[in-house]
C-alpha positions, -999 to +999 in steps of 0.1 A: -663+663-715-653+676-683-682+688-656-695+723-654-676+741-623-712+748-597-721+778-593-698+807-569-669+782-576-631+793-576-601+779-577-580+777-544-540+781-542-525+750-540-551+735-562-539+716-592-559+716-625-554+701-660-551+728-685-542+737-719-510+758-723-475+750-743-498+716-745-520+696-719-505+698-686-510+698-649-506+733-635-508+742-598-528+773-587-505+803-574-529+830-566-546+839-535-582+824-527-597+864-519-582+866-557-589+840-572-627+839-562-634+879-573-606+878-609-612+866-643-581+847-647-560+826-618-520+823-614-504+793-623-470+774-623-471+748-646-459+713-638-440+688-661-425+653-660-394+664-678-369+665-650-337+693-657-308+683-633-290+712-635-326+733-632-334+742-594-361+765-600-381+732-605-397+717-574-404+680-569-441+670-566-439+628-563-466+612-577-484+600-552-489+633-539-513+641-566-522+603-579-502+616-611-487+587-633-453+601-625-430+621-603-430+657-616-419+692-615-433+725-603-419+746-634-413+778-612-397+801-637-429+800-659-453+813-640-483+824-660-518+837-659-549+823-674-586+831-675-603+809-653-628+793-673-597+775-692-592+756-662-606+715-662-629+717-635-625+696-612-593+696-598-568+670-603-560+677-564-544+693-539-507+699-532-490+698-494-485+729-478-445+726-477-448+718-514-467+754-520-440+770-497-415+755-515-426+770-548-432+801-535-397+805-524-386+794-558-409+816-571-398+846-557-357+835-569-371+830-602-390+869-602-360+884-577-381+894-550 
């Protein structure tokens, strides 16, 4: 069983967690700290291993990045929102900065903004 989160935790953007949606998966925090530290629920894009070619809304993450078992994919077009206390506390780590601006970008082609 995973540890209780202290007390006046949050979840911070860039922040990758384990959590339960389609099935157990990594999924990288999207939301804003000031957000994230006042809401119920935090913005995710989940991440996968399945890697779609012809897909570009899906941004690399290499493995090593996060000390995942394998390279993997910021799934950009499902962007989601979950209640906080689903997340796996603690985090599995941290993305890079240009990996977060990457998705971002993606994120906005996926939504059209």
């Amino acid at each position: 069983m995973a540890p209780a989160p202290p007390p006046g935790w949050s979840p911070r953007r860039g922040e990758v967690y384990w959590v339960a949606l389609d099935k157990r998966r990594p999924a990288v925090v999207l939301s804003v700290d000031t957000l994230n530290r006042h809401a119920l629920d935090v913005c995710l894009v989940p991440i996968t291993t399945a890697h779609r070619r012809r897909f570009s809304l899906r941004v690399p993450i290499q493995a090593a990045e996060l000390g995942l078992k394998a390279d993997s994919w910021a799934k950009c077009d499902q962007v989601t929102t979950i209640e906080k206390s689903l997340l796996v506390y603690p985090s599995v780590g941290r993305i890079s900065r240009d990996t977060i601006q990457k998705i971002e970008g993606a994120v906005r082609t996926a939504l059209g903004l």
